[in-house]
VOGU-3710 file (C-alpha; in Angstrom, 3 decimals, decimal comma):
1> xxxxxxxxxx> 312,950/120,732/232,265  315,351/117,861/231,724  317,990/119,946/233,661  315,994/121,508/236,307  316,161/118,887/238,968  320,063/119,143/238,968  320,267/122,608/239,147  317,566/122,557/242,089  319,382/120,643/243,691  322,910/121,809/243,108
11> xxxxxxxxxx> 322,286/125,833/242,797  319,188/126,696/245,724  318,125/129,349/243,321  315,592/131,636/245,253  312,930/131,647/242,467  311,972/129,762/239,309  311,422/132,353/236,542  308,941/131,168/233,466  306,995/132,027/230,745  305,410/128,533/229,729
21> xxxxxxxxxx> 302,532/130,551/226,940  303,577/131,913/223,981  307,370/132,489/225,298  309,568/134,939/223,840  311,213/134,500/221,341  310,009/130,828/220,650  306,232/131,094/221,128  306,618/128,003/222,245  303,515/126,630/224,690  304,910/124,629/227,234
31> xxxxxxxxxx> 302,922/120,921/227,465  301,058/120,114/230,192  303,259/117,093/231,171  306,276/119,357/231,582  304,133/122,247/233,996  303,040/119,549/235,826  306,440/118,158/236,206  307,676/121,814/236,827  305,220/122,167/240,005  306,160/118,946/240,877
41> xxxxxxxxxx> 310,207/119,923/241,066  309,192/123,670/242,626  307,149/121,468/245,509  309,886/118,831/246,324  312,514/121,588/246,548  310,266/124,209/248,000  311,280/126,977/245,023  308,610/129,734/243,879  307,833/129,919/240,946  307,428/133,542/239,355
51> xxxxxxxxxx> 304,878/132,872/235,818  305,141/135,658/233,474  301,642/135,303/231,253  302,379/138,497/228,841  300,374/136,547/225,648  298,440/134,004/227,075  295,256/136,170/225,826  297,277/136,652/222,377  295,770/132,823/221,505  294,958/131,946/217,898
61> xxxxxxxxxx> 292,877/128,357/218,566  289,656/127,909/220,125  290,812/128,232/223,660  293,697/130,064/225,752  296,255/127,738/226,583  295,590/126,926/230,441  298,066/129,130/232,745  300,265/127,198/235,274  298,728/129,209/238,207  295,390/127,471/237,177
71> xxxxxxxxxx> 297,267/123,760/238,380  299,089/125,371/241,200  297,631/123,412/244,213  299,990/124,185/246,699  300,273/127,999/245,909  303,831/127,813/245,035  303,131/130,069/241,673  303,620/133,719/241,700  300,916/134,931/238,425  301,974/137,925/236,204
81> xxxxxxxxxx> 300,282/139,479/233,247  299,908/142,857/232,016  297,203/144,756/230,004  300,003/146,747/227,389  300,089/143,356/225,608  296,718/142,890/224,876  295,731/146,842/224,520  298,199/148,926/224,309  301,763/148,873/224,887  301,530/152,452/226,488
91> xxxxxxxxxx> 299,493/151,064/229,213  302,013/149,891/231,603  299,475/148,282/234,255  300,022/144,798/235,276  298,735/142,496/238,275  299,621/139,688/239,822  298,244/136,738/241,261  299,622/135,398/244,954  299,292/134,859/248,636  298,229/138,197/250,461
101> xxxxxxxxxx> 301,445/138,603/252,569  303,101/138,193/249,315  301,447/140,531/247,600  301,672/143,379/250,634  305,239/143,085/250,741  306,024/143,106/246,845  303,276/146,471/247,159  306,040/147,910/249,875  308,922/147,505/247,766  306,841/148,759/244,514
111> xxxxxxxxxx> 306,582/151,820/245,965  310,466/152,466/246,961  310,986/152,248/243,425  307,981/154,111/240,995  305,492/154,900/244,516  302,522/154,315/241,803  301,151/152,630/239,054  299,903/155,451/235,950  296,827/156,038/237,172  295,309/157,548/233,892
121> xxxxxxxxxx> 296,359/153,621/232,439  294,245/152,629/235,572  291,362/154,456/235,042  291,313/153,707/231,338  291,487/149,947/231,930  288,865/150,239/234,266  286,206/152,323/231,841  287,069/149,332/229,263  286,322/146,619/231,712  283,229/148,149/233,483
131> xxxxxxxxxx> 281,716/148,984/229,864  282,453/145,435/228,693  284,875/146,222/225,939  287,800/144,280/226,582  286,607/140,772/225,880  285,821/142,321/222,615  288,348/144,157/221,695  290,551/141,000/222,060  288,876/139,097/220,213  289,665/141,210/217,125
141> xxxxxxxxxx> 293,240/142,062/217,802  293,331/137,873/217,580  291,802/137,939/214,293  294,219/140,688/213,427  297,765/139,109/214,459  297,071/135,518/213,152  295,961/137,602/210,090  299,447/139,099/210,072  301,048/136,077/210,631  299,740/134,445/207,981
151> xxxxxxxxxx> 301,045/137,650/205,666  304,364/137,084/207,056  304,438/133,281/206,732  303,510/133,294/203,303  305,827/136,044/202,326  308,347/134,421/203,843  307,874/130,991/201,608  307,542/133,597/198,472  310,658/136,036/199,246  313,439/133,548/201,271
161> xxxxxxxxxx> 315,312/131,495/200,187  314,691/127,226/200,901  316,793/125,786/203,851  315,638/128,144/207,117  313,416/126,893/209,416  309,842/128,577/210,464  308,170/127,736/213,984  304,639/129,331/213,566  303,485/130,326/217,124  300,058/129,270/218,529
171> xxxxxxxxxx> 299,419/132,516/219,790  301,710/136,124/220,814  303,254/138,742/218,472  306,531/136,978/217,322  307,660/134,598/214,745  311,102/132,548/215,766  313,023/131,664/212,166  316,106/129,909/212,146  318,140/130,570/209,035  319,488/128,862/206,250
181> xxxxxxxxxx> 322,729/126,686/206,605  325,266/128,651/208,892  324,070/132,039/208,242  324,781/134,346/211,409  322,111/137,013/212,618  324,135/139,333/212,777  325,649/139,286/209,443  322,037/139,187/208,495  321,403/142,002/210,295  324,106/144,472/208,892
191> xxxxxxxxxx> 323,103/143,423/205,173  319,391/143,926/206,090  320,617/147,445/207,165  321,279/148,392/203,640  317,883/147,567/202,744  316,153/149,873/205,924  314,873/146,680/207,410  315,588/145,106/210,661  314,716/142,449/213,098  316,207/140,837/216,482
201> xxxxxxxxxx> 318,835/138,998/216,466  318,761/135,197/218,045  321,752/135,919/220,210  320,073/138,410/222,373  318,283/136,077/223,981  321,052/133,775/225,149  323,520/134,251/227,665  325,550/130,922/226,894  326,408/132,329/223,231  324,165/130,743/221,408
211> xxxxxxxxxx> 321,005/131,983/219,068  324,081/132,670/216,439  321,281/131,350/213,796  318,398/132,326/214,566  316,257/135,449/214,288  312,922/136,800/216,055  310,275/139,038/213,902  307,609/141,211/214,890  303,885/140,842/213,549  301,795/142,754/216,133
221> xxxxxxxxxx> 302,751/146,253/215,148  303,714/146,912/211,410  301,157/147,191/208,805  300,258/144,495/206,828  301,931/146,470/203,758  305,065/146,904/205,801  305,424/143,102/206,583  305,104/142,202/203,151  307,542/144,370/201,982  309,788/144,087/204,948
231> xxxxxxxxxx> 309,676/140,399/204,674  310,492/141,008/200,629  313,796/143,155/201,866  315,207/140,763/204,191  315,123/138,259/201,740  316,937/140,464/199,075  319,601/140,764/201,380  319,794/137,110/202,522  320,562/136,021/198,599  322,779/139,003/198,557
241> xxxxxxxxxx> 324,573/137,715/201,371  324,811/133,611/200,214  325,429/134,723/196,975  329,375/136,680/197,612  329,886/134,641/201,763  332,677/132,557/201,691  334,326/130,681/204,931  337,093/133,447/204,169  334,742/136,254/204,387  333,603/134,829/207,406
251> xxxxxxxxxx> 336,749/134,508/208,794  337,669/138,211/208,326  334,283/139,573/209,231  334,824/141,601/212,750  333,368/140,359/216,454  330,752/142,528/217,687  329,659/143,008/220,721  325,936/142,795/221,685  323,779/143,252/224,793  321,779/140,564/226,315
261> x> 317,761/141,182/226,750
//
C-alpha cells in the first residue's frame, strides 16, 4: 500500500489484483485501514480492483474476516471465490461478484476458452447447498486445519532448530516460515530431498528475486501423522545442513533456475 499511489499514478495499470484474506503464501489479513485506503486509491484513479477470496471461509476466530467487496461503495471491486478451497480441490467451480455487463462479457470470453464450467462439480455443489450441508461441513474442516496447524506449530518448536521465524495464519491452509540466519530455500530444499520431504520454496512467489529465506508449508492436506513426521525430517536436514555450510560451500553451490507461480 505504501507504494501504490506512485505506481497508480506513474504505470495506468488496467486492474488492481488482491488477495487481502488469508493471502498466499503469508496468510496475512490485510487491516481494515489499508482496504479502505486501497478503495480509496482504486476510486481517485478510477482502477478495478479484481479480489481473489480463495480462504476467506478457511477462518480460525469467531468471525470471517470481512471481504473488501463488502466496503466497496462505488462498485469498483471485482469478487472471486471458489468452492475447491473449502470442499474439494477437484471441484473447480468458482463465482464472482460484479456489475451485470461485467459479468456478461467475462461469461463471453469464458466460453472462447473452456465453453463450460464441470457441470457434475455444479450439480454436486448445488445438492450440498439445497440440503444444507455446506455451512456444516465448513465448520469442521475449520476445526480440522487449525487442528493441523497447531500439530505443525508445535512440531516445528520440538524438531527445528532456534533462530527461524513462524507467522501463524488466522485462517487458510499455509504456514509462511522464514528460516534461520541466511539459510536459502533452496539449499533447504535439495537436503530435504534426501529425507523424501518437501515444501515450497519462498522464491516462487517473487518476481524481484527475493523469498531467498523463506519457505511456505502445507497443512490442509497431509495427515496429521505425516506433518509430524514431515515436520521431524525437515528439521533433520536443516541441522544437517548448518552443521557442514560454510560461506565457501555457499560460494561453490550451483545457480538454479526456478519458475515463478
Amino acid at each position: 500500500m505504501d507504494l501504490l499511489e506512485a505506481i497508480l499514478a506513474r504505470r495506468q495499470p488496467r486492474f488492481i489484483y488482491t488477495l487481502p484474506t488469508f493471502q498466499n503464501p503469508t496468510g496475512v489479513v490485510m487491516s481494515l485501514e489499508r482496504r479502505r485506503r486501497l478503495l480509496q486509491l482504486a476510486k481517485r484513479y478510477q482502477v478495478p480492483i479484481v479480489e481473489d477470496d480463495a480462504y476467506g471461509e478457511i477462518y480460525f476466530g469467531e468471525e470471517a474476516p470481512q471481504p473488501l467487496k463488502a466496503l466497496d461503495t462505488y462498485g469498483n471491486v471485482l469478487y472471486l471465490s471458489t468452492y475447491s478451497k473449502m470442499l474439494a480441490p477437484g471441484l473447480r467451480v468458482a463465482w464472482l461478484v460484479a456489475p451485470e455487463p461485467v459479468i456478461e462479457r467475462m461469461g463471453l470470453y469464458k466460453q472462447t476458452f473452456d465453453l463450460n464450467t464441470n457441470a457434475i462439480g455444479q450439480w454436486i455443489i448445488a445438492e450440498l447447498m439445497q440440503r444444507d450441508l455446506l455451512n456444516e461441513h465448513l465448520l469442521r474442516a475449520r476445526q480440522c486445519y487449525q487442528h493441523k496447524l497447531t500439530l505443525m506449530l508445535d512440531a516445528i518448536e520440538r524438531y527445528w532448530p532456534a533462530g527461524g521465524r513462524v507467522y501463524p495464519p488466522a485462517g487458510g491452509m499455509h504456514l509462511w516460515y522464514r528460516l534461520p540466519g541466511d539459510m536459502r530455500a533452496r539449499h533447504l530444499l535439495r537436503e530435504a530431498a534426501h529425507e523424501r520431504v518437501a515444501f515450497v520454496s519462498g522464491e516462487l512467489f517473487h518476481v524481484d528475486g527475493g523469498g531467498h529465506h523463506y519457505i511456505r508449508l502445507s497443512f490442509a492436506s497431509p495427515e496429521e501423522k505425516h506433518i509430524t513426521e514431515g515436520v521431524r525430517r525437515i528439521g533433520i536436514a536443516m541441522r544437517r545442513l548448518m552443521a557442514r555450510r560454510t560461506h565457501s560451500d555457499e560460494r561453490d553451490l550451483p545457480i538454479e533456475r526456478l519458475p515463478v507461480v
